[in-house]
C-alpha positions as CSV (number, residue, x, y, z in Angstrom):
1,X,129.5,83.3,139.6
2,X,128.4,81.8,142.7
3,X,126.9,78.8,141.9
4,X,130.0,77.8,140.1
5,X,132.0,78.4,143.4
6,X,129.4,76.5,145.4
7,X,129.5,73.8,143.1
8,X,132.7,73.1,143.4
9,X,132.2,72.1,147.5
10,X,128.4,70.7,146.7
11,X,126.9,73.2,148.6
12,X,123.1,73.8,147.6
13,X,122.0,77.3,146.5
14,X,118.9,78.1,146.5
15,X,118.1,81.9,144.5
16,X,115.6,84.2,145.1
17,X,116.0,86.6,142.0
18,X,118.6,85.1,139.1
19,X,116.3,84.1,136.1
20,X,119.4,83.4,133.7
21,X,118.3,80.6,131.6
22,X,121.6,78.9,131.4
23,X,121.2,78.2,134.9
24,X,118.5,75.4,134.1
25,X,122.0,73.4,132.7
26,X,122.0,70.9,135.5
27,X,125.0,69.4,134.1
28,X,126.5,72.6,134.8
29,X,124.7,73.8,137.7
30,X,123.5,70.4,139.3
31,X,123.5,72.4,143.0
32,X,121.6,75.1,141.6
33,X,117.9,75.8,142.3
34,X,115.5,79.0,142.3
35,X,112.1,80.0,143.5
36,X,112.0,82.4,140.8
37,X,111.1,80.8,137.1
38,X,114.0,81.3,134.5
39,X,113.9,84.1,132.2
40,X,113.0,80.8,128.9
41,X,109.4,80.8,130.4
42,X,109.3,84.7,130.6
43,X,110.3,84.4,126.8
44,X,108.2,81.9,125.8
45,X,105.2,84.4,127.7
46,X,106.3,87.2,125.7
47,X,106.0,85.1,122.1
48,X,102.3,84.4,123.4
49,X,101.5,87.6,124.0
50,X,103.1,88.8,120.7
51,X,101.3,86.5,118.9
52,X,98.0,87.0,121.0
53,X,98.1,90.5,119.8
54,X,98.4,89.4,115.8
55,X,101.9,90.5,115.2
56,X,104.1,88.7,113.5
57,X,107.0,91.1,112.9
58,X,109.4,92.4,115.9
59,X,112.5,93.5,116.9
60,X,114.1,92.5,120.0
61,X,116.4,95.3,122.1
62,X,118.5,93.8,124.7
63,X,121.6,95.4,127.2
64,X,124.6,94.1,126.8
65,X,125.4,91.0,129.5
66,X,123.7,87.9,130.6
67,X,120.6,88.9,131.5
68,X,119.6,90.9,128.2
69,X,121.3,89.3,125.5
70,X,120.0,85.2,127.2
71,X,116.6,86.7,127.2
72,X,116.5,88.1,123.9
73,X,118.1,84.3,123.0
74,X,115.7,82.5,124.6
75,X,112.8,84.6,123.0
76,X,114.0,84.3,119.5
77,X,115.0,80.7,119.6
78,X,110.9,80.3,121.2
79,X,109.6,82.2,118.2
80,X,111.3,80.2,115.9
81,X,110.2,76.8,116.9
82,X,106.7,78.2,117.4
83,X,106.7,79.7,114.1
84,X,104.5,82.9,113.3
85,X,106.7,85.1,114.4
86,X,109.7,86.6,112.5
87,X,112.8,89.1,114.1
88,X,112.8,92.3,112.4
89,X,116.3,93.4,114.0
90,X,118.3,92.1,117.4
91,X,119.8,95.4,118.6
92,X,122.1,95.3,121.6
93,X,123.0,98.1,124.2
94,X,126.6,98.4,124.9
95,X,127.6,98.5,128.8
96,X,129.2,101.6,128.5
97,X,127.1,103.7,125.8
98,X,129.1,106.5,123.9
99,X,127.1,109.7,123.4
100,X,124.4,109.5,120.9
101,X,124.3,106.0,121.1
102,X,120.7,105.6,122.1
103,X,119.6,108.4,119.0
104,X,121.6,105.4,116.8
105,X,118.8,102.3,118.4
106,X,116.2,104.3,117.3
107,X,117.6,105.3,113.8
108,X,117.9,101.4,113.5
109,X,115.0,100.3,114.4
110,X,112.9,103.0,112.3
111,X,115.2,100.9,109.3
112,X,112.1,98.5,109.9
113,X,108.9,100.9,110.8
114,X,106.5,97.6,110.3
115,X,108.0,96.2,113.0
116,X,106.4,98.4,115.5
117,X,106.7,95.6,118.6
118,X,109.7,96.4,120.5
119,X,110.5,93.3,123.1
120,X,112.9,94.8,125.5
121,X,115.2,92.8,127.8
122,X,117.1,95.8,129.4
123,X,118.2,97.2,132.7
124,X,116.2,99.9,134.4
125,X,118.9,102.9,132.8
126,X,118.9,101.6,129.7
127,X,114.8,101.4,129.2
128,X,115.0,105.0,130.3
129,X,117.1,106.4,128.0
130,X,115.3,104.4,125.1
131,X,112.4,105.7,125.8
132,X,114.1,109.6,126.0
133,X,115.7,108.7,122.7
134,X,112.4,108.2,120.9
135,X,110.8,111.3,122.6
136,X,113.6,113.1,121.0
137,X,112.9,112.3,117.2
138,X,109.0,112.6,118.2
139,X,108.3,109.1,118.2
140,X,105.8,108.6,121.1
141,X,103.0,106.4,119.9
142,X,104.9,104.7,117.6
143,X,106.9,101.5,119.0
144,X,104.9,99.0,120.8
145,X,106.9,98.1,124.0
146,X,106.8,94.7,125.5
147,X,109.3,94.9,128.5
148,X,110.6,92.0,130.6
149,X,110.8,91.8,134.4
150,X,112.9,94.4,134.6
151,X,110.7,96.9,133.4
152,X,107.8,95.1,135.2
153,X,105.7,97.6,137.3
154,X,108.3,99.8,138.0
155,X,107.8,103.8,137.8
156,X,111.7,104.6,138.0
157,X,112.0,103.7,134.1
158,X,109.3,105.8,132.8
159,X,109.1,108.6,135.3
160,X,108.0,112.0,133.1
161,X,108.3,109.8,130.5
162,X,104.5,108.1,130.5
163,X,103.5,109.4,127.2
164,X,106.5,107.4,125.8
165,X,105.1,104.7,128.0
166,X,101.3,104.7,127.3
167,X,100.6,101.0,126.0
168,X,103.8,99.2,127.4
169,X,102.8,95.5,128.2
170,X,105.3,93.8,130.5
171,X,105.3,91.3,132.7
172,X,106.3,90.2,136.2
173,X,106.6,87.0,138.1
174,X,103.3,86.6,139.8
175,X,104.1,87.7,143.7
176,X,102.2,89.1,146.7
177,X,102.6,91.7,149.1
178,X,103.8,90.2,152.1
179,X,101.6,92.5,155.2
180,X,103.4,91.2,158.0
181,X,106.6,92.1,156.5
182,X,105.9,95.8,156.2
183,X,104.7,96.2,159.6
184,X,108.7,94.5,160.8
185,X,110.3,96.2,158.4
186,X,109.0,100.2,159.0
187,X,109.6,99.7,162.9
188,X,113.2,98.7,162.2
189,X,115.4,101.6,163.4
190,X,119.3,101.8,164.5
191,X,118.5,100.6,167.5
192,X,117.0,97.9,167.5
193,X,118.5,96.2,163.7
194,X,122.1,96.2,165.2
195,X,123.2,92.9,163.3
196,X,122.5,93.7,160.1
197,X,125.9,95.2,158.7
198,X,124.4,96.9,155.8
199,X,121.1,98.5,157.6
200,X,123.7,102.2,158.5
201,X,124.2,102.7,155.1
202,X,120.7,101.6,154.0
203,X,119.7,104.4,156.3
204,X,122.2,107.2,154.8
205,X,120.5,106.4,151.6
206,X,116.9,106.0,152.2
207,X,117.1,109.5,154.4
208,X,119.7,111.4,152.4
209,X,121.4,112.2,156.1
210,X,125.1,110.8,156.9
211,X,125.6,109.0,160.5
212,X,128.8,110.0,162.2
213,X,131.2,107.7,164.2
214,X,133.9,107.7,166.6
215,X,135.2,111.6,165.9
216,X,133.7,111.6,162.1
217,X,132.5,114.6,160.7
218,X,129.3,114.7,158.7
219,X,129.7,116.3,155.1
220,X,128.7,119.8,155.4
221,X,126.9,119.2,152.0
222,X,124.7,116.2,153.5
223,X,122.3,116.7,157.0
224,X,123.8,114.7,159.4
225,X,121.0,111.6,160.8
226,X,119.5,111.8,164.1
227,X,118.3,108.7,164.5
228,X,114.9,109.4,164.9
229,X,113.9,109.0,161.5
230,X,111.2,106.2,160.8
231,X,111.0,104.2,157.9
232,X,107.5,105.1,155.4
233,X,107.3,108.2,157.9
234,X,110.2,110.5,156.7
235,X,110.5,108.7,153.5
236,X,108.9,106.8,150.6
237,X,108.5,103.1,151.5
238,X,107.4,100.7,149.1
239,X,107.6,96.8,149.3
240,X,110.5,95.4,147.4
241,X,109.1,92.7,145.4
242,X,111.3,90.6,145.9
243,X,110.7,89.7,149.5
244,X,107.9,87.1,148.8
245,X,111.0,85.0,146.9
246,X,113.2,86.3,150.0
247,X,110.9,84.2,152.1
248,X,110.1,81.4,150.0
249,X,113.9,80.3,149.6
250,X,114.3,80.0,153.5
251,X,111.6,78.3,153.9
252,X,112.6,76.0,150.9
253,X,115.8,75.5,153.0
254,X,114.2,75.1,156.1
255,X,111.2,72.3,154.9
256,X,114.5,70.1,153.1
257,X,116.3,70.1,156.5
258,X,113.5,69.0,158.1
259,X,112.2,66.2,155.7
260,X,116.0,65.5,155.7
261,X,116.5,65.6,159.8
262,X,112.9,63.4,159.8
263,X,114.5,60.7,157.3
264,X,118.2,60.3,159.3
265,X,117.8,61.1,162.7
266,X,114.2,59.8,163.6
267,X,113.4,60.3,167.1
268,X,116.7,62.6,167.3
269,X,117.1,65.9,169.0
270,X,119.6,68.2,166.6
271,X,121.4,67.0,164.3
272,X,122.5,63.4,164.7
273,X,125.7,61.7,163.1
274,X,124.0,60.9,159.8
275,X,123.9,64.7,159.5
276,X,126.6,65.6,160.5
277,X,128.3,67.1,158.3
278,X,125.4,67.3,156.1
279,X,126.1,66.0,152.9
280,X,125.4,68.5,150.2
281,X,123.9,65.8,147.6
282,X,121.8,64.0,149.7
283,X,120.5,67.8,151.1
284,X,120.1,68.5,147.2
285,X,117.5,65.6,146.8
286,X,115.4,66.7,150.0
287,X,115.3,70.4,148.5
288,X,114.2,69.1,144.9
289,X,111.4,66.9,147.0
290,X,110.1,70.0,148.4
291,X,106.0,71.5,147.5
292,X,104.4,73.8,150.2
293,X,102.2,76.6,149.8
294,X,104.6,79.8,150.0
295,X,104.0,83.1,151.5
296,X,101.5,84.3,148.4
297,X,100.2,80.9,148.9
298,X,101.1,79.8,145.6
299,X,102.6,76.3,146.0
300,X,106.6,76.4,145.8
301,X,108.7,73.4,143.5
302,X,111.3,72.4,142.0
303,X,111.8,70.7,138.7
304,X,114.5,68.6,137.8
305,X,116.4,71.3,136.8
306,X,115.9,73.0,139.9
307,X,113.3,75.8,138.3
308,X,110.5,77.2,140.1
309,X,106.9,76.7,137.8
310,X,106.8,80.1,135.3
311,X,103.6,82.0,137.0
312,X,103.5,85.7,135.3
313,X,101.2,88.5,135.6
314,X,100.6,90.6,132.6
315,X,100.7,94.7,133.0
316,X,99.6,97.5,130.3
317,X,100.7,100.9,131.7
318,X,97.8,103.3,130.7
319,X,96.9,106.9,130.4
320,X,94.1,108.0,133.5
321,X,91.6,110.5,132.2
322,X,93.1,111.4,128.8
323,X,97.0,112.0,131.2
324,X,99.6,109.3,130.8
325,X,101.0,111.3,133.4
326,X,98.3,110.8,135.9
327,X,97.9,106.8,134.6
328,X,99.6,103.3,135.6
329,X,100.2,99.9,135.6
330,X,97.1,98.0,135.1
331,X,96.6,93.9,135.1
332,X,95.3,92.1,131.8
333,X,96.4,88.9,132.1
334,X,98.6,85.8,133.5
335,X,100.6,83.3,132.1
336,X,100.9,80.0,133.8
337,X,102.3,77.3,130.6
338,X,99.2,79.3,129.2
339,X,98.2,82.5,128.1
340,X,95.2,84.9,129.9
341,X,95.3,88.1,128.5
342,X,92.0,90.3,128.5
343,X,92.4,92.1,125.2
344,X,89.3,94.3,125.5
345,X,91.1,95.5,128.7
346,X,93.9,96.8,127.1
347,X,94.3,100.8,126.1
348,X,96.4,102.1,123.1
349,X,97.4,105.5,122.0
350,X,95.7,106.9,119.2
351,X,92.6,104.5,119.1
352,X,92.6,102.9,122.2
353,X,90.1,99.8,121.8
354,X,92.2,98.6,118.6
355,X,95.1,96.6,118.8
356,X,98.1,98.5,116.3
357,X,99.9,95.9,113.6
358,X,103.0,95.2,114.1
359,X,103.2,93.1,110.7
360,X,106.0,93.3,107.8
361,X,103.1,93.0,105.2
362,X,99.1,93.7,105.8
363,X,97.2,90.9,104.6
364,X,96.3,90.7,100.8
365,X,92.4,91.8,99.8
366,X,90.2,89.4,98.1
367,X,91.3,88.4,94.6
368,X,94.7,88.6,95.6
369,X,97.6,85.8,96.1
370,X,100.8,85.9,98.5
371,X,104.0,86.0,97.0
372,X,106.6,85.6,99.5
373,X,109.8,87.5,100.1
374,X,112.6,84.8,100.2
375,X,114.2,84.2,103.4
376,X,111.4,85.9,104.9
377,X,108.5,83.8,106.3
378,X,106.5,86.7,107.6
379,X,106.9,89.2,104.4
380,X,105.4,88.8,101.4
381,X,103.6,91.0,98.2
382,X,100.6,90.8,96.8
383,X,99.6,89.6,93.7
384,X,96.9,90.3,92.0
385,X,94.7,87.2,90.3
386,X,93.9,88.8,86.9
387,X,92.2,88.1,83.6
388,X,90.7,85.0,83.8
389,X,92.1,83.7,86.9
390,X,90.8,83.5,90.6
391,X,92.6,82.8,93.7
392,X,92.2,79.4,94.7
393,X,94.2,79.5,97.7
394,X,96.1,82.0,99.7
395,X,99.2,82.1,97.7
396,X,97.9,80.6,94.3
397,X,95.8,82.0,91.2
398,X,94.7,79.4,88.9
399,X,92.4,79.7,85.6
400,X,88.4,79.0,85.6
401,X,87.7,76.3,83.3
402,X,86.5,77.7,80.2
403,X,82.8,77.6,80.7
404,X,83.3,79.5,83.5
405,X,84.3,83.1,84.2
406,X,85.6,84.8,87.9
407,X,84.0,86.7,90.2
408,X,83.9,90.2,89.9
409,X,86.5,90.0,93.4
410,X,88.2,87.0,91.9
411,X,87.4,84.7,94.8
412,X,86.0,82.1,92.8
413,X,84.3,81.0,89.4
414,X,80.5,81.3,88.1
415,X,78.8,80.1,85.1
416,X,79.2,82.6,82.0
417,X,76.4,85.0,82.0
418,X,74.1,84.5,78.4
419,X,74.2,87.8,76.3
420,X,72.7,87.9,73.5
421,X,70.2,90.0,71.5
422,X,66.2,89.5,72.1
423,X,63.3,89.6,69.8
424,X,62.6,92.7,71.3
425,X,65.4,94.3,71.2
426,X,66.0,97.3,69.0
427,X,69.6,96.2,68.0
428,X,67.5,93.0,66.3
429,X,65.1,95.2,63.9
430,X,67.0,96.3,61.4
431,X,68.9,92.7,60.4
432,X,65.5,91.0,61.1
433,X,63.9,93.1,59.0
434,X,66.2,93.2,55.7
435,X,66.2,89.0,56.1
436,X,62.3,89.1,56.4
437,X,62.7,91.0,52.7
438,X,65.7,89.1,51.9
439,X,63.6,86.1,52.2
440,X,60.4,87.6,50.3
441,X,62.4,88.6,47.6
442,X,64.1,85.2,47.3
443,X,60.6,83.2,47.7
444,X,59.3,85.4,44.9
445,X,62.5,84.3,42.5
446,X,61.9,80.9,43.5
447,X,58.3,80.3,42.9
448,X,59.1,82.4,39.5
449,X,61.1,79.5,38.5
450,X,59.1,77.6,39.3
451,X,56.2,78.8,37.4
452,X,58.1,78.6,34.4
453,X,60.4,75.8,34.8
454,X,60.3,74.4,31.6
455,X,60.5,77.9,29.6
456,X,64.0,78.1,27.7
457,X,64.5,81.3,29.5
458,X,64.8,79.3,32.6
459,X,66.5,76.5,31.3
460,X,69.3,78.9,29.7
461,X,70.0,80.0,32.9
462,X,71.3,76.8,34.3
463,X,68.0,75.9,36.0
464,X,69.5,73.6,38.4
465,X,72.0,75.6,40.0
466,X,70.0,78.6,40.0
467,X,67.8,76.5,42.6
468,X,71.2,75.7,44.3
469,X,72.1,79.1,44.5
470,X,68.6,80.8,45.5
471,X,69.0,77.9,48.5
472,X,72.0,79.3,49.7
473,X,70.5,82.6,49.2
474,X,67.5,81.8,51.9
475,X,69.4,79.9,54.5
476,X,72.3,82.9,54.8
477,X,69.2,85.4,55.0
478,X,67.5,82.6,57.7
479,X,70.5,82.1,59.7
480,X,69.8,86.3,61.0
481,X,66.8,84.6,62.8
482,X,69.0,82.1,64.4
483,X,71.7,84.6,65.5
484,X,68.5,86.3,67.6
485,X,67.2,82.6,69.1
486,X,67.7,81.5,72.2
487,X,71.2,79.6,72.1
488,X,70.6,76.0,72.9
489,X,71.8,72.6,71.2
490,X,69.4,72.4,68.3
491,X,70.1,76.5,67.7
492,X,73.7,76.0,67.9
493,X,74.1,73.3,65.8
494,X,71.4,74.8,63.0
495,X,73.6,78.2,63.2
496,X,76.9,75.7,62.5
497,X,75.6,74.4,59.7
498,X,73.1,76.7,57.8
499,X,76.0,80.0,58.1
500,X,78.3,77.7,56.5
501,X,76.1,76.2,54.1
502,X,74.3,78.9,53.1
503,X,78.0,80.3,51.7
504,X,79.5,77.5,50.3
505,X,76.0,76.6,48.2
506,X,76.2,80.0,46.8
507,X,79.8,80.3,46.3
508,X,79.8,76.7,44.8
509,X,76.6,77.4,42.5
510,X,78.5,80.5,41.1
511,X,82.0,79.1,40.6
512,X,80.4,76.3,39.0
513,X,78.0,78.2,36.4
514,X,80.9,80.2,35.5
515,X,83.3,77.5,35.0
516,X,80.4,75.9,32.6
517,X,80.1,78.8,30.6
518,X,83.9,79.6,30.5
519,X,84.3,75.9,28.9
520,X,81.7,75.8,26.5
521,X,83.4,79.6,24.8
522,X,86.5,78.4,24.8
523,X,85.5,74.8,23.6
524,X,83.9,76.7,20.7
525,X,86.6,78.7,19.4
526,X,88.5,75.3,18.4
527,X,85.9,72.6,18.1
528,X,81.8,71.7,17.3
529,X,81.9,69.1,20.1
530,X,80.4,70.4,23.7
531,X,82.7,70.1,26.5
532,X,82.9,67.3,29.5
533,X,80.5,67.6,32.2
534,X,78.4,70.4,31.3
535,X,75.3,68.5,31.6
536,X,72.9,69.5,34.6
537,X,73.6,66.2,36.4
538,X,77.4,67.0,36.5
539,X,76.9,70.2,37.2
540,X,75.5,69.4,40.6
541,X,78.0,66.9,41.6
542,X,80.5,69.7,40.8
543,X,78.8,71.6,42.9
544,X,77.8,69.7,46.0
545,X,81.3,68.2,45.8
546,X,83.1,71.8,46.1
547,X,80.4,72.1,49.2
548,X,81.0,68.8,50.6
549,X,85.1,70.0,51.1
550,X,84.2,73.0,52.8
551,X,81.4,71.3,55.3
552,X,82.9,67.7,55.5
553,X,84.8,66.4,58.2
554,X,88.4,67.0,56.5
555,X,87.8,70.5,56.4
556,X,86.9,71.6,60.2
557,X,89.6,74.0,60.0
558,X,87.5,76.0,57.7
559,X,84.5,76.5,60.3
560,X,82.1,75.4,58.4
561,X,82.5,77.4,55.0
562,X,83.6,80.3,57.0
563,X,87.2,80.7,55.7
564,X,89.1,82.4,58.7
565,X,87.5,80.0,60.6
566,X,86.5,83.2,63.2
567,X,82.4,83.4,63.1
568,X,82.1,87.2,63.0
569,X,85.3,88.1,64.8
570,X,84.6,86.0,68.0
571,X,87.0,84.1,69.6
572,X,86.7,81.4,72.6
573,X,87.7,81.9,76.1
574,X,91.1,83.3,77.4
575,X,93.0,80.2,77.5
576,X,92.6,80.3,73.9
577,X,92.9,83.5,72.8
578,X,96.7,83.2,72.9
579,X,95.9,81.4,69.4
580,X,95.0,84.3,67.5
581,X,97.8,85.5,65.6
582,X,97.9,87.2,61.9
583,X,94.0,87.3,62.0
584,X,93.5,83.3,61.9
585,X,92.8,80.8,64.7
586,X,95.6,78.7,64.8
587,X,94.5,76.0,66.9
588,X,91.2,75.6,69.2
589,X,89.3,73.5,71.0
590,X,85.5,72.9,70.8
591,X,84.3,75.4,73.1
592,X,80.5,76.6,73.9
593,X,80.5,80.3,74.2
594,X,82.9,82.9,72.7
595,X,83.7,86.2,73.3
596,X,85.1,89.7,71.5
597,X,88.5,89.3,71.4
598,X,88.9,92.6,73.6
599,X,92.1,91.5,75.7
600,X,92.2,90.2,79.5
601,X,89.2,90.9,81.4
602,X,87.2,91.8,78.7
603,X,83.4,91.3,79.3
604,X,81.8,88.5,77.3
605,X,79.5,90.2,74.5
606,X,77.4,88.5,72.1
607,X,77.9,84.3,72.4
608,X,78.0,82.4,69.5
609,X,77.6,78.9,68.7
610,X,81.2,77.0,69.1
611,X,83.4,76.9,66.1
612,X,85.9,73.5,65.9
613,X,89.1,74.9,64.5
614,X,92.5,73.0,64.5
């Protein structure tokens, strides 16, 4: 390389077109500057615009050598640090492709057909042949090409391959035409351009004609030139865009010897003895000093590293009137330490106003939580928050609380809807109905007794726990009415204690008056003498003691005299219902509203008043 030859005898280089990033090393390349920017800002341009765009997943394409594989480095490393952005595949080109090698990049990177952004750092031949390769396996349309500087604005890479081409962004360092330069350059002629060695064979090539010399013979294959030809007359002339750089590095040159001549030889015609010889490190200071406006009138620097500032336009090659054929480069944006990139100006194939994905997963709908792919910041799968649960964040799914139920997308939690039966509804009749009887029927008995409370009939039949029993009769016929009530506090509690009560009365009343008679039989068959505790007063503590066990506060287990301790088959929200095993609540918590045990994501029916179980 020649900077490390120059180096060596601290002479100063100033380049006009190597962007190699390892050429920023000033402990390497301390004599080293360009007025081109190195190929680390075109990277770090190419991770905005990737990211610009939304994508998140690419693969990066590079030809073999210093320019591909550094710029492919460069752009990785970038991404990496910036984060958002994660490498699909890193393919590289081999200088000397075998047959079918290009068919073999595309088989590759269709390994990864999310990663649809393709960021090329490739020589001219190379980006060709890509792009005949993915016409070949009817591709076109489907990889999103970002293309350094060597793609740029150049028509040799994609010519009669534009449909391949439609959508390509690249970039380019920012440069102007330079007028005056044409107008030199398309009057230069044999003539009059004798000192450039190079300029015959520049003409052989630019007019397909060979020159003869001193008793040569033209090859009869090949015209031979007259010398008459004229440059952008008899052949295609186009700026190379490279001259603007071309000028700027003289005159980079030119300013540094002059500051430099101002400093040491003040006053002094030519070159005094302080310069000479010039002295290659005090030169080198003069030329990292210099800022002037160069021939685009963009102002040319150095940094300490002897880089030029990164200033980029931003090209989309698009289709003209429905023809990729008949389209072109088109600008949409700078880069200058920022991104400008006019998205609504930029043209796709297939729907051209919206911008493809080029993402390893599509973003998860509502209700749903990220689960990511190890190893793999950009991929994950989504997971969807079900049951009873609703996605708090973007990768979790947590419970609602259990007065609370989710959404129907399971964004969030709401208050449990009330469901229950109305006075008017025709699901209520037919219960409220046989109570209203129930409770006629047990009024009549009662006021019966009443009537004739003192009649032996009456008092034969156990007078006092027949009232004990026609009360638990009435409340279990008066609890239907508060199943249909509104449920509030006072409902809830009465519905508690009168289902529970109303049972246990009447089971108590009954196991007593059996027991009584039971004893006083078999007391008979061996004795005169009445059993113990037959009398009505120990009757009734028999009986309101076997109540007190099932209602008092050592039997909560029971719910209340209901023995499964499951009020008509209900069972309290999901993060219970785990507890229901062999048809009994094993353990509970006090909860306000229960629902049909029906299995995750089952609606809430009828709501009950809350059963304490342990």
């Amino acid at each position: 390389m020649v900077a490390n030859v120059l180096r060596l005898f601290a002479i100063p280089q100033i380049s006009y077109a190597s962007t190699a990033p390892e050429l920023s090393d000033s402990t390497r390349y301390d004599f080293f500057s360009r007025v081109v920017p190195p190929d680390s800002y075109q990277a770090q341009a190419m991770v905005d615009i990737v990211r610009a765009l939304g994508w998140n997943y690419v693969s990066t394409l590079a030809s073999e050598g210093n320019y591909g594989e550094s710029g492919v480095e460069a752009f990785v490393q970038i991404s990496r640090e910036a984060g958002g952005v994660c490498i699909a595949q890193s393919i590289k080109i081999p200088r000397e492709p075998k047959p079918g090698e290009f068919n073999k990049v595309i088989k590759r990177l269709m390994e990864t057909p999310n990663a649809r952004g393709i960021i090329i750092f490739a020589n001219e031949d190379d980006i060709r042949r890509v792009l005949e390769a993915a016409r070949q396996v009817n591709l076109t349309g489907h990889f999103l090409w970002v293309g350094s500087d060597s793609w740029g604005s150049k028509t040799a890479p994609i010519l009669n391959l534009e449909d391949v081409a439609v959508g390509a962004i690249t970039i380019l360092p920012k440069r102007a035409s330079i007028d005056g330069f044409d107008q030199y350059f398309m009057t230069r002629s044999l003539e009059n351009n004798r000192r450039n060695i190079w300029f015959a064979e520049f003409w052989e090539e630019n007019f397909n004609c060979k020159l003869t010399s001193s008793g040569g013979m033209a090859d009869g294959a090949t015209r031979k030139c007259t010398g008459e030809e004229r440059i952008g007359r008899d052949s295609a002339y186009e700026q190379e865009g490279k001259v603007q750089f071309v000028i700027d590095a003289v005159y980079a040159i030119a300013h540094a010897l002059h500051s430099m001549h101002q400093a040491l030889c003040p006053g002094h015609t030519g070159l005094c003895p302080a310069m000479e010889p010039t002295d290659g490190r005090t030169l080198l200071q003069y030329i990292r000093a210099v800022r002037f406006n160069g021939s685009a009138g963009t102002p040319v620097m150095f940094n300490e590293n002897g880089d030029a500032p990164g200033r980029y336009d931003i090209f989309q090659y698009q289709a003209a009137n429905g023809s990729a054929g008949s389209g072109g480069y088109q600008a949409v944006g700078q880069w200058a330490e920022t991104l400008r990139l006019d998205v609504e100006a930029l043209q796709w194939s297939g729907d051209p106003q919206e911008v493809p994905s080029s993402l390893c997963s599509l973003p998860c709908r509502p209700g749903e939580r990220k689960k990511m792919v190890k190893g793999v910041p950009c991929c994950w799968h989504c997971e969807a928050c079900d049951g009873y649960r609703f996605q708090m964040d973007e990768f979790t799914c947590e419970a609602c609380p259990g007065h609370l139920r989710p959404t129907r997308n399971h964004t969030g939690c709401r208050p449990t809807p009330v469901v229950r039966l109305s006075w008017a509804s025709p699901w209520a009749a037919p219960p409220l109905l046989l109570a209203v009887l129930g409770i006629l029927a047990t009024t009549t008995v009662v006021a019966t007794f009443v009537r004739h409370n003192d009649t032996p009939i009456v008092r034969a039949s156990g007078r006092e726990l027949s009232y004990v029993l026609l009360t638990g009769i009435f409340l279990i016929y008066a609890v239907t009415f508060l199943m249909v009530a509104e449920p509030d506090a006072a409902v809830c509690a009465a519905r508690r204690l009168c289902l529970g009560l109303g049972t246990t009365l009447s089971y108590s009343a009954l196991l007593t008056k059996t027991n009584r008679i039971y004893r006083i039989f078999e007391q008979g068959k061996r004795s005169v003498t009445p059993p113990p505790f037959i009398s009505p007063t120990s009757q009734l503590v028999i009986t309101f003691s076997l109540t007190s066990v099932q209602v008092g506060p050592g039997s909560r287990g029971q719910g209340a005299g209901v023995n499964s301790g499951v009020v008509g088959g209900w069972l309290p929200t999901h993060e219970r219902k785990k507890k229901f095993l062999g048809g009994r609540v094993v353990e509970h918590q006090v909860e306000h509203t229960y629902y049909n045990v029906q299995g995750p994501g089952s609606e809430p029916l009828l709501p009950t008043c809350r059963v304490e179980a342990s």
